[in-house]
PDB file with SEQRES, HELIX, SHEET and CRYST1 records, atoms N, CA, C and O in Angstrom:
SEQRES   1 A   72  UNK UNK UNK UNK UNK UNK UNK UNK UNK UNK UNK UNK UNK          
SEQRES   2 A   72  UNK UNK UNK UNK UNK UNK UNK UNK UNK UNK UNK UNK UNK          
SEQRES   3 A   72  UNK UNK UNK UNK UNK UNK UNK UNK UNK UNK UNK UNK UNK          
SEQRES   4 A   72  UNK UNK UNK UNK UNK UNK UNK UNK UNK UNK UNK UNK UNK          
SEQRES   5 A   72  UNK UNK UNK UNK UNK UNK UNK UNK UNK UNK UNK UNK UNK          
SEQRES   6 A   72  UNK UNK UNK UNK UNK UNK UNK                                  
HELIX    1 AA1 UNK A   12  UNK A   38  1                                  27    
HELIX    2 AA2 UNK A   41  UNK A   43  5                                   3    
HELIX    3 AA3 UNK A   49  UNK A   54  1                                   6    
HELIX    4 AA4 UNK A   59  UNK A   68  1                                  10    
CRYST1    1.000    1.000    1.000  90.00  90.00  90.00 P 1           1          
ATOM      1  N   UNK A   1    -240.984-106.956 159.619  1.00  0.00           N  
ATOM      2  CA  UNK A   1    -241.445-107.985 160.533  1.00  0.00           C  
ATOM      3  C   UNK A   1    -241.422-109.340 159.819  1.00  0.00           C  
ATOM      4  O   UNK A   1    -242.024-109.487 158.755  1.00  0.00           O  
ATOM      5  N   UNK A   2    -240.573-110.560 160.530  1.00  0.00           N  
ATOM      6  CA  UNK A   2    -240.674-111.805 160.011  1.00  0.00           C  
ATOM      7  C   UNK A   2    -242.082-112.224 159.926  1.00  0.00           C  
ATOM      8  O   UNK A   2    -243.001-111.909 160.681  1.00  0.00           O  
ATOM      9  N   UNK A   3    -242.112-113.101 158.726  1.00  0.00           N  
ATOM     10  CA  UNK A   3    -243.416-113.578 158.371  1.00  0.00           C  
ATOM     11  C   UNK A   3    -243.774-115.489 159.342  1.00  0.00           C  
ATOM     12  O   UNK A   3    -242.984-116.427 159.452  1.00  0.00           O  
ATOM     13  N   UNK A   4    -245.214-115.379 159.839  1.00  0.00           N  
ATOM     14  CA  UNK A   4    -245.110-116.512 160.950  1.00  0.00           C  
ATOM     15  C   UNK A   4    -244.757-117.909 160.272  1.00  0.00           C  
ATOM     16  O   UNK A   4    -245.492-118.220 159.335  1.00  0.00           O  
ATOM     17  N   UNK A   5    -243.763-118.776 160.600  1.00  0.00           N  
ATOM     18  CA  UNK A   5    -244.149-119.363 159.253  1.00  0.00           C  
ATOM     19  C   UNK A   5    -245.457-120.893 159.935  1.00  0.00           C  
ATOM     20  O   UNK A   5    -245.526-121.408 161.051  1.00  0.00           O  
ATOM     21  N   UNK A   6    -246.195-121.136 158.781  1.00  0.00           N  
ATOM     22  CA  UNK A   6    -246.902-121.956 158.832  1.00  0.00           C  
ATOM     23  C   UNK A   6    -246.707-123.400 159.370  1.00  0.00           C  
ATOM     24  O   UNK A   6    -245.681-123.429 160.050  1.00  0.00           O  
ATOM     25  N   UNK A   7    -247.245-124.460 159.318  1.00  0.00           N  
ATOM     26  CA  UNK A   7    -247.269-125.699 160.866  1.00  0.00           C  
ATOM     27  C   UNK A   7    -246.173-126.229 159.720  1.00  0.00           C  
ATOM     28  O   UNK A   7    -244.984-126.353 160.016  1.00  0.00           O  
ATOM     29  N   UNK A   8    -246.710-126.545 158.316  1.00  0.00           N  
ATOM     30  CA  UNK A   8    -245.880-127.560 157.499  1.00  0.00           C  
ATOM     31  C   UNK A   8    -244.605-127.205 157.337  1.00  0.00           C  
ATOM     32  O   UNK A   8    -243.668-127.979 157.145  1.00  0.00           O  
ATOM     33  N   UNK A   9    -244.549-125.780 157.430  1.00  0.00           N  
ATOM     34  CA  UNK A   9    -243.160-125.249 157.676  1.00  0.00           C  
ATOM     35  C   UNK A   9    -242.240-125.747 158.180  1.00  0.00           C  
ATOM     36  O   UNK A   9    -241.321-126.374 157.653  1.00  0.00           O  
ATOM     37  N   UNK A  10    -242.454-125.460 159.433  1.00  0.00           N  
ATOM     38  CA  UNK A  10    -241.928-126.325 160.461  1.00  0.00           C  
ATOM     39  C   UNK A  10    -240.951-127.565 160.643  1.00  0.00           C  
ATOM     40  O   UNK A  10    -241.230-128.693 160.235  1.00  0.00           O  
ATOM     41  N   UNK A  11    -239.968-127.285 161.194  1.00  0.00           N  
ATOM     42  CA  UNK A  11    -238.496-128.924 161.091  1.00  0.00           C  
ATOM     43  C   UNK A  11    -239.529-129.776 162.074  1.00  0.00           C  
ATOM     44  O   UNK A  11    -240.494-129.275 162.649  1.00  0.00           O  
ATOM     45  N   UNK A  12    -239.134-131.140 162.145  1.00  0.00           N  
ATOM     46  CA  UNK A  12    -239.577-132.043 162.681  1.00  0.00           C  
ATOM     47  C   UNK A  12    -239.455-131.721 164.201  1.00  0.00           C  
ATOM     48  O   UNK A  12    -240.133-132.343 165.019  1.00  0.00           O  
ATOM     49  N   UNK A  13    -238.742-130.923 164.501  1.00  0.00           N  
ATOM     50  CA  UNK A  13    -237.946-131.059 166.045  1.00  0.00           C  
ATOM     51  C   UNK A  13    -238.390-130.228 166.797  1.00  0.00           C  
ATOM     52  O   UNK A  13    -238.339-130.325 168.023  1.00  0.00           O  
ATOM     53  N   UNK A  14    -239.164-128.773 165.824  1.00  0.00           N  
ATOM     54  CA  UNK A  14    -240.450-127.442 165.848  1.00  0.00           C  
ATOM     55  C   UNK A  14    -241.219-128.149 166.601  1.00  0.00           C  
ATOM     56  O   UNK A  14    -241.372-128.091 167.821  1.00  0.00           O  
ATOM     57  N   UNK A  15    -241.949-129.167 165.436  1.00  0.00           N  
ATOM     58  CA  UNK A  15    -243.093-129.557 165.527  1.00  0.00           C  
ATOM     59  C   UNK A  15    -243.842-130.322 166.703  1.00  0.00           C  
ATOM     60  O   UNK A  15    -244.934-130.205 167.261  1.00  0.00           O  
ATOM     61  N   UNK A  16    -242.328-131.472 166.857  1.00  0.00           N  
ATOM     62  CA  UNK A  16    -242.245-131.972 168.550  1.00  0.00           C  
ATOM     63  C   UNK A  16    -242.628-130.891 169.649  1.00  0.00           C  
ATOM     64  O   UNK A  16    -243.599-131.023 170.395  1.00  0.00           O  
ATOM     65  N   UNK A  17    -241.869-129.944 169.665  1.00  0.00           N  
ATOM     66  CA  UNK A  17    -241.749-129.189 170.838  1.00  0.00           C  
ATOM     67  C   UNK A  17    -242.904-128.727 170.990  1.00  0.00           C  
ATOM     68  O   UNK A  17    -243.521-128.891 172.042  1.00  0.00           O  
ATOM     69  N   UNK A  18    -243.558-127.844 169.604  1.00  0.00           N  
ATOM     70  CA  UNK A  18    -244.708-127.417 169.926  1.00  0.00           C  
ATOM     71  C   UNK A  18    -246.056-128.485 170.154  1.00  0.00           C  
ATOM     72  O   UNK A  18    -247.139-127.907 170.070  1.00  0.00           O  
ATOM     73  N   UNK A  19    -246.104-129.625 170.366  1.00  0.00           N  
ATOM     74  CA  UNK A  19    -247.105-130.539 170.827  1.00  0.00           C  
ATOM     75  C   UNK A  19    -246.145-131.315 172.262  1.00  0.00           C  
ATOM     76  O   UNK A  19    -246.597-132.305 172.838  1.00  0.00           O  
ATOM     77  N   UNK A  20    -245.307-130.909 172.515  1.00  0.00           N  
ATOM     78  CA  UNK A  20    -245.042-131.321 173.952  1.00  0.00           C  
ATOM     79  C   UNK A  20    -245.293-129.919 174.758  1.00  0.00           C  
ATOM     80  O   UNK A  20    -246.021-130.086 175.736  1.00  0.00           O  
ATOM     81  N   UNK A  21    -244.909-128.758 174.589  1.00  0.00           N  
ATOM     82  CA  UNK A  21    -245.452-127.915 175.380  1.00  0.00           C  
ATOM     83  C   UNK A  21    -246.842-127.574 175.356  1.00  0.00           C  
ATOM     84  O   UNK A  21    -247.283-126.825 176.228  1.00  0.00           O  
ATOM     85  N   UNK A  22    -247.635-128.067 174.400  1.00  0.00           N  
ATOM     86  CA  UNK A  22    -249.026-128.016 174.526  1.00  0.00           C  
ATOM     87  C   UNK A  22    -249.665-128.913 175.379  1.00  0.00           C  
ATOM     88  O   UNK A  22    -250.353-128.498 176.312  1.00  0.00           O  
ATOM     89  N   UNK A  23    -249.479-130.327 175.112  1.00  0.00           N  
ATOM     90  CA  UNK A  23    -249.421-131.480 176.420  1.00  0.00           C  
ATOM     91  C   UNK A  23    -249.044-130.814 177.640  1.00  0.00           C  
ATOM     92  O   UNK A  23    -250.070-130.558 178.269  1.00  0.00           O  
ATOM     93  N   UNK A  24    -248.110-130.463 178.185  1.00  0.00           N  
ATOM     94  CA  UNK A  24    -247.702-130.004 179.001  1.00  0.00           C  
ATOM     95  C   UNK A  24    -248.740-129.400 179.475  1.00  0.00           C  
ATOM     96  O   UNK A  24    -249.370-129.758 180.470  1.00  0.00           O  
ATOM     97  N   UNK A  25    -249.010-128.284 178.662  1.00  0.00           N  
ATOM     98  CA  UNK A  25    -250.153-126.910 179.063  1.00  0.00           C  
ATOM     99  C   UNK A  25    -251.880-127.748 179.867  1.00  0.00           C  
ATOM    100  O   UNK A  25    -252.434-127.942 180.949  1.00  0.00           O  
ATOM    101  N   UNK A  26    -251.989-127.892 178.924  1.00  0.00           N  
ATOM    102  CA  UNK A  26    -253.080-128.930 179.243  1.00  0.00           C  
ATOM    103  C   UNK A  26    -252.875-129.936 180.343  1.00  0.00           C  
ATOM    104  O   UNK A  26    -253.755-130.167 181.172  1.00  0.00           O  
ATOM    105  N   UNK A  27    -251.851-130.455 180.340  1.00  0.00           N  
ATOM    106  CA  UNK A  27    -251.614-131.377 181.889  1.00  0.00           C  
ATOM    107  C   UNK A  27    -251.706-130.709 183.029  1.00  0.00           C  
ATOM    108  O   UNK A  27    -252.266-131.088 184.057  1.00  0.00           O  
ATOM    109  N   UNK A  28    -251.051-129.533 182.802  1.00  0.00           N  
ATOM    110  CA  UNK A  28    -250.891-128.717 183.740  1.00  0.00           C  
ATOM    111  C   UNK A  28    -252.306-128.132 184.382  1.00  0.00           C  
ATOM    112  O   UNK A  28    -252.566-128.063 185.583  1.00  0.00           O  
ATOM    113  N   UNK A  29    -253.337-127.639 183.035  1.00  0.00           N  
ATOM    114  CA  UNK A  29    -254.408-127.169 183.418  1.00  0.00           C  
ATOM    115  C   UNK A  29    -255.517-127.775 184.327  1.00  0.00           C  
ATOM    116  O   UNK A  29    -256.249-127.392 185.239  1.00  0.00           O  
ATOM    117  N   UNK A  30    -255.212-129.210 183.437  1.00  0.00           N  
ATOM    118  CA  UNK A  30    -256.318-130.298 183.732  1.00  0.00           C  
ATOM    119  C   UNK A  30    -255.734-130.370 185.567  1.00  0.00           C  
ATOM    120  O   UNK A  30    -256.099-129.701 186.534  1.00  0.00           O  
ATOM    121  N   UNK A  31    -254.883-131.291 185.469  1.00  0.00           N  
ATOM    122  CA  UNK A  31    -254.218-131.429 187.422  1.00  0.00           C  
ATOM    123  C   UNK A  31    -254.564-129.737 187.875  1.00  0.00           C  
ATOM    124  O   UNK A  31    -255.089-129.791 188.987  1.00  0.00           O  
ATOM    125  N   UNK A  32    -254.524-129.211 187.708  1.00  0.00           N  
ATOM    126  CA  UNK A  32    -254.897-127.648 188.313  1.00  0.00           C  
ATOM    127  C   UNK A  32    -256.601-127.545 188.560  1.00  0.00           C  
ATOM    128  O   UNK A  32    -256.792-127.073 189.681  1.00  0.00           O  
ATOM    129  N   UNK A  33    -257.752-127.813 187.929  1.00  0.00           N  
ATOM    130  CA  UNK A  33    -258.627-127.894 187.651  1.00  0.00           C  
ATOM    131  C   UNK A  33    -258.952-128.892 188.815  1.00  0.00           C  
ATOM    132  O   UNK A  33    -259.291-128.540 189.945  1.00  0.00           O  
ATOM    133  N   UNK A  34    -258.775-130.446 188.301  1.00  0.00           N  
ATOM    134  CA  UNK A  34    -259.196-131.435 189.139  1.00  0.00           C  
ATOM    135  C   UNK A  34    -258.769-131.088 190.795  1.00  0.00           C  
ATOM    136  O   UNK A  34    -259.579-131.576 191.583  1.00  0.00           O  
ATOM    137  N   UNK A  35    -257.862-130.482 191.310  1.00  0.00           N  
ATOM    138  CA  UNK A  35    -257.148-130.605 192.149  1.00  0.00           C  
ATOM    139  C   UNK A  35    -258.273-129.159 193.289  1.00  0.00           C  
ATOM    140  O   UNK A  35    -258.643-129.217 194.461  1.00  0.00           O  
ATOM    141  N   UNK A  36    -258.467-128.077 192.241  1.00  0.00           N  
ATOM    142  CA  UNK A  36    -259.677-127.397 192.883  1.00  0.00           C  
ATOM    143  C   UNK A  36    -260.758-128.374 192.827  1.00  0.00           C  
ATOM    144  O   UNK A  36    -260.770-129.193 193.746  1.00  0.00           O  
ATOM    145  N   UNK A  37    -261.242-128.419 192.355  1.00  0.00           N  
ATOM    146  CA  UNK A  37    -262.452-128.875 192.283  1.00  0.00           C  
ATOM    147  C   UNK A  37    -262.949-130.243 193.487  1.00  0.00           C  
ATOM    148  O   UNK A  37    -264.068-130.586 193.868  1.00  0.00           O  
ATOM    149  N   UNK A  38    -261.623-130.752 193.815  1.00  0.00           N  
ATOM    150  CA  UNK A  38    -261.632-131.570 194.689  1.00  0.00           C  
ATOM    151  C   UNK A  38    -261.521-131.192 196.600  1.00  0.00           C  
ATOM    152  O   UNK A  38    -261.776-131.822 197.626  1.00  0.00           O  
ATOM    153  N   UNK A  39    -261.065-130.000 196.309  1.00  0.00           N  
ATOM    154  CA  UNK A  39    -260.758-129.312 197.751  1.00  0.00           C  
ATOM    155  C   UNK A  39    -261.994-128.701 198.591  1.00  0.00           C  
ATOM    156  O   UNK A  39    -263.065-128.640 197.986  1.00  0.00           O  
ATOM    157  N   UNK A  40    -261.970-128.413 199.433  1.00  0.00           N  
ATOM    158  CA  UNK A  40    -262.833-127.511 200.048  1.00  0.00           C  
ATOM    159  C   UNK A  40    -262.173-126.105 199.961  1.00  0.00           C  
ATOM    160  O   UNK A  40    -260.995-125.810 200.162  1.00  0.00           O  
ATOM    161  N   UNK A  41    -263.437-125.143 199.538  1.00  0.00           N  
ATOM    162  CA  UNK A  41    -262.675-123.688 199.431  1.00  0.00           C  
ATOM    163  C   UNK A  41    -261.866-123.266 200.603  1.00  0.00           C  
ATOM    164  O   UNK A  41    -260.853-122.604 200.372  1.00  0.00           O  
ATOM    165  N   UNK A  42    -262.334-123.709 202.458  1.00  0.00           N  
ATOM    166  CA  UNK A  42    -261.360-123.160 202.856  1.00  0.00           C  
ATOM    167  C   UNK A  42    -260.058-123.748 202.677  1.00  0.00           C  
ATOM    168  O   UNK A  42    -259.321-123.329 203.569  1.00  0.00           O  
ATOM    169  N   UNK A  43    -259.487-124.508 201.933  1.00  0.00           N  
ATOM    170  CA  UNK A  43    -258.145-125.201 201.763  1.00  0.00           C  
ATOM    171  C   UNK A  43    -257.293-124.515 200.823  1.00  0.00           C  
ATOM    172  O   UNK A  43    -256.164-124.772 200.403  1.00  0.00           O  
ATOM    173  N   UNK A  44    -258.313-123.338 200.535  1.00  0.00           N  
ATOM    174  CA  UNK A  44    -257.648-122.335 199.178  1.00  0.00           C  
ATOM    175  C   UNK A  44    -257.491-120.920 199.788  1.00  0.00           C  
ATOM    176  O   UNK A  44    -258.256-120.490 200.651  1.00  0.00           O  
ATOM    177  N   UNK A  45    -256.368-120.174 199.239  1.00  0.00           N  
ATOM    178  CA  UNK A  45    -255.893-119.246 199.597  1.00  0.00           C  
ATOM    179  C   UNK A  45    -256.661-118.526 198.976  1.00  0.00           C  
ATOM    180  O   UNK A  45    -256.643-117.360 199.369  1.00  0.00           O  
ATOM    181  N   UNK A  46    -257.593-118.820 197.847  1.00  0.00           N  
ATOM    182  CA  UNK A  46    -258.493-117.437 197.472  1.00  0.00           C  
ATOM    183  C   UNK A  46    -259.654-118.466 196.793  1.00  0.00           C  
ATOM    184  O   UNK A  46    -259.528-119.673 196.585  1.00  0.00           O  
ATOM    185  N   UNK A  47    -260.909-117.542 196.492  1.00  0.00           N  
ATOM    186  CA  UNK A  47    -261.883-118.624 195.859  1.00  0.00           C  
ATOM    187  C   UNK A  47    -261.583-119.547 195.234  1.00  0.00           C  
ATOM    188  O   UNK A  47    -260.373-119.754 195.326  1.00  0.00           O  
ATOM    189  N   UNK A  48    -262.439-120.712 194.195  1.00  0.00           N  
ATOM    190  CA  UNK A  48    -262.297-121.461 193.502  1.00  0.00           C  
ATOM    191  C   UNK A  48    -262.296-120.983 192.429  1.00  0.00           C  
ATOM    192  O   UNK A  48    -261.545-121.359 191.530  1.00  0.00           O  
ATOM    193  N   UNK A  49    -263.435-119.741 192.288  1.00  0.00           N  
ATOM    194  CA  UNK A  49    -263.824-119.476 191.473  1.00  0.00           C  
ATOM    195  C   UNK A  49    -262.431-118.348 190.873  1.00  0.00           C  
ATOM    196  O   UNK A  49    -262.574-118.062 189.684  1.00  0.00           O  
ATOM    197  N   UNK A  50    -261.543-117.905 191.346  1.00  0.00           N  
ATOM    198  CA  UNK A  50    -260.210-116.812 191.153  1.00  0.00           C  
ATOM    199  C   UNK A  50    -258.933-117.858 190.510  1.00  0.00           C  
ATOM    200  O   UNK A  50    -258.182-117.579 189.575  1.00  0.00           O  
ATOM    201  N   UNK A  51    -258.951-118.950 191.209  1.00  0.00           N  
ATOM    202  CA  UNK A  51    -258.387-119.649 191.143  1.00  0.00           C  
ATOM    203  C   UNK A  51    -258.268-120.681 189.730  1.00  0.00           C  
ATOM    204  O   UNK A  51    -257.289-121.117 189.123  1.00  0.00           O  
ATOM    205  N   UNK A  52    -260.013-120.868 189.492  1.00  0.00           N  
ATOM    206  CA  UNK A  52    -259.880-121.522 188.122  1.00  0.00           C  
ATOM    207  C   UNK A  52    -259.672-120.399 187.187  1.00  0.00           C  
ATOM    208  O   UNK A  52    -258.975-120.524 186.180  1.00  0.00           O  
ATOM    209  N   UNK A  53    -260.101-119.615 187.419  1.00  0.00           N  
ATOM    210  CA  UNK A  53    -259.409-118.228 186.391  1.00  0.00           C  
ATOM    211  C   UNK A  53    -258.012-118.238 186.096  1.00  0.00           C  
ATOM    212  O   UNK A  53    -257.488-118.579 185.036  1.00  0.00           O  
ATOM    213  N   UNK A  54    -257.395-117.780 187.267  1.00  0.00           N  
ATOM    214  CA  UNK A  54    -256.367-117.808 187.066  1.00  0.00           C  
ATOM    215  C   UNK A  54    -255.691-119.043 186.724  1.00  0.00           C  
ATOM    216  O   UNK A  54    -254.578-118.888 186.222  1.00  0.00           O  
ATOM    217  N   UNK A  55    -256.186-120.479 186.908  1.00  0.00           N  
ATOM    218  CA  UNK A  55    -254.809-121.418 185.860  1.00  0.00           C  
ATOM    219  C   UNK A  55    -255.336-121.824 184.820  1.00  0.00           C  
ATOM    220  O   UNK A  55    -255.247-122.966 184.368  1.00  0.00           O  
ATOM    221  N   UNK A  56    -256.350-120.258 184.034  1.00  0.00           N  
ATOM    222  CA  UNK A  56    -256.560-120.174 182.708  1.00  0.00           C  
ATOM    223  C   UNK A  56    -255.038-120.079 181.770  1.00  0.00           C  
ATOM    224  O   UNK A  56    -254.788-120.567 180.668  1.00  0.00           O  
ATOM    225  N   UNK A  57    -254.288-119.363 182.564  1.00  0.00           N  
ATOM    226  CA  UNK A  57    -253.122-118.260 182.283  1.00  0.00           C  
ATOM    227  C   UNK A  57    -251.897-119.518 181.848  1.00  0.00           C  
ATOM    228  O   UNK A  57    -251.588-120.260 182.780  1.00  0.00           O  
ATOM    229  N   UNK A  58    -251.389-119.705 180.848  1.00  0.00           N  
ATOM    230  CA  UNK A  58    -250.965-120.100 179.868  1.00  0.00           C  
ATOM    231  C   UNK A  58    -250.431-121.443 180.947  1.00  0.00           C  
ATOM    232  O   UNK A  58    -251.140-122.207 181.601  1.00  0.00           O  
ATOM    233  N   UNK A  59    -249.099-121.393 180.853  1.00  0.00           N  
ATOM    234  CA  UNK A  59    -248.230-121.793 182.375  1.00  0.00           C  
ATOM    235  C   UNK A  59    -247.841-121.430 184.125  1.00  0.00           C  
ATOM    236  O   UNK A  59    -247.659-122.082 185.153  1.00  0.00           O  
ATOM    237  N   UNK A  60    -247.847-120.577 183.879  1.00  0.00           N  
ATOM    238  CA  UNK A  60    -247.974-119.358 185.462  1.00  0.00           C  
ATOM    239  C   UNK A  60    -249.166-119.818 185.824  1.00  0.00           C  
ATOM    240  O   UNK A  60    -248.997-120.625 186.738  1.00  0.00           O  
ATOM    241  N   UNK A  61    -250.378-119.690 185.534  1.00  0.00           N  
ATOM    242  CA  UNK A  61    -251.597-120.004 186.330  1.00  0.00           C  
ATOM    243  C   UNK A  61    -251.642-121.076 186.881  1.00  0.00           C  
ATOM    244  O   UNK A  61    -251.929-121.156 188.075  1.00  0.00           O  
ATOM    245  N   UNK A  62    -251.320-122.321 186.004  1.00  0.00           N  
ATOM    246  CA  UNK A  62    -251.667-123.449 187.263  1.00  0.00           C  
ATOM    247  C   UNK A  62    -250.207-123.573 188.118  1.00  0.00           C  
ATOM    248  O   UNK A  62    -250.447-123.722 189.316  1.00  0.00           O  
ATOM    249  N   UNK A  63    -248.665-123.548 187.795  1.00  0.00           N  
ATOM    250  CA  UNK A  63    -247.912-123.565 188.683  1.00  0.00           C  
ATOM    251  C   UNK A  63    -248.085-122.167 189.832  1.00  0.00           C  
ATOM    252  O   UNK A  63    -247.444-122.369 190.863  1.00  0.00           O  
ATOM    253  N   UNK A  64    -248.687-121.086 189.811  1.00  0.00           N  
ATOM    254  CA  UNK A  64    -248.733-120.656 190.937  1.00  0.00           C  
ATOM    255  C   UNK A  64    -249.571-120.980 191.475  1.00  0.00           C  
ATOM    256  O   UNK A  64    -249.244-120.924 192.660  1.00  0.00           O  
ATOM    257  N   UNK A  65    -251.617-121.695 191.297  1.00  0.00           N  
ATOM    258  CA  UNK A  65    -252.367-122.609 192.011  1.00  0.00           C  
ATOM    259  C   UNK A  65    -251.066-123.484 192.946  1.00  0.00           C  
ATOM    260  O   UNK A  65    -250.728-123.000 194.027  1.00  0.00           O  
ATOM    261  N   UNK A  66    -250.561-124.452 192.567  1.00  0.00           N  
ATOM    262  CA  UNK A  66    -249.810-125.313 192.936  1.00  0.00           C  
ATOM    263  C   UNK A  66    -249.090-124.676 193.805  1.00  0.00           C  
ATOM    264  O   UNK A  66    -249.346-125.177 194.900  1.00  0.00           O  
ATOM    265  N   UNK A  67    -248.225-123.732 193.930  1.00  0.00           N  
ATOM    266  CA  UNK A  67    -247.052-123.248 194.751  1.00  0.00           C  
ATOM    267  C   UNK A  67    -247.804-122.281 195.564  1.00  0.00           C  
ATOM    268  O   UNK A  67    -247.144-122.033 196.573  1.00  0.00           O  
ATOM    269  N   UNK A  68    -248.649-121.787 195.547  1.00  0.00           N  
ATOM    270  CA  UNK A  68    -249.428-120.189 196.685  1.00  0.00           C  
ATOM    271  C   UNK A  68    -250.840-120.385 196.857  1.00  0.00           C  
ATOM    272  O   UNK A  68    -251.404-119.628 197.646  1.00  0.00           O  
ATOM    273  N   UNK A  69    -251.877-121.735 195.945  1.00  0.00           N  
ATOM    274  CA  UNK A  69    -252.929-121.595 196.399  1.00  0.00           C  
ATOM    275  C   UNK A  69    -253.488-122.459 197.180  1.00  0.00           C  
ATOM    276  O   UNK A  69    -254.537-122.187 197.763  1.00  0.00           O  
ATOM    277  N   UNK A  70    -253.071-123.255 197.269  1.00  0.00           N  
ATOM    278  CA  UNK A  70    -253.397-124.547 198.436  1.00  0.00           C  
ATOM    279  C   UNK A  70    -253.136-124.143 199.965  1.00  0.00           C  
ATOM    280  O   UNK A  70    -251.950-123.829 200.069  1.00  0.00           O  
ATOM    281  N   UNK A  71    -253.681-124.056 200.955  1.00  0.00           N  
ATOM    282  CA  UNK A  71    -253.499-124.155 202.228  1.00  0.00           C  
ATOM    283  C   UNK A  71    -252.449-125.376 202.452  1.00  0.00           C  
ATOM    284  O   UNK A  71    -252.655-126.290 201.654  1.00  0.00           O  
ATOM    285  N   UNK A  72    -251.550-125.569 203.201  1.00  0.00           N  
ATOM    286  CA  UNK A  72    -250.907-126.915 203.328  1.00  0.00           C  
ATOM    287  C   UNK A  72    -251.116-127.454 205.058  1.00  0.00           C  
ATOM    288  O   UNK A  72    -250.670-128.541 205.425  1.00  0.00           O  
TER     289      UNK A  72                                                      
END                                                                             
């Protein structure tokens, strides 16, 4: 089994990616979050409370909030 390698490791171009897909993650979470929290539950296809759970879930959680949990 390859050994993980460490942050300093890392090429410059690693290092980018892995703090833009983290941004990302977090953008994603945060607009997922605010966006319940602002609705009325019946405007949601399932609780609030299922819902902030689920766009715990890395990337998938808040793009499926976004695409299947909103009433439109």
């Amino acid at each position: 089994m390859a050994k993980k390698k460490q942050w300093n490791e890392l090429s410059t171009g690693k290092r980018v990616g892995v703090v833009a897909l983290t941004a990302t993650q977090i953008g994603l979470a945060v607009a997922a979050y605010a966006d319940i929290a602002k609705r009325d539950e019946s405007e949601l296809s399932a609780t609030k409370r299922a819902w902030r759970l689920i766009a715990m879930i890395d990337f998938v959680g808040p793009l499926t909030y976004f695409v299947a949990g909103r009433r439109l």
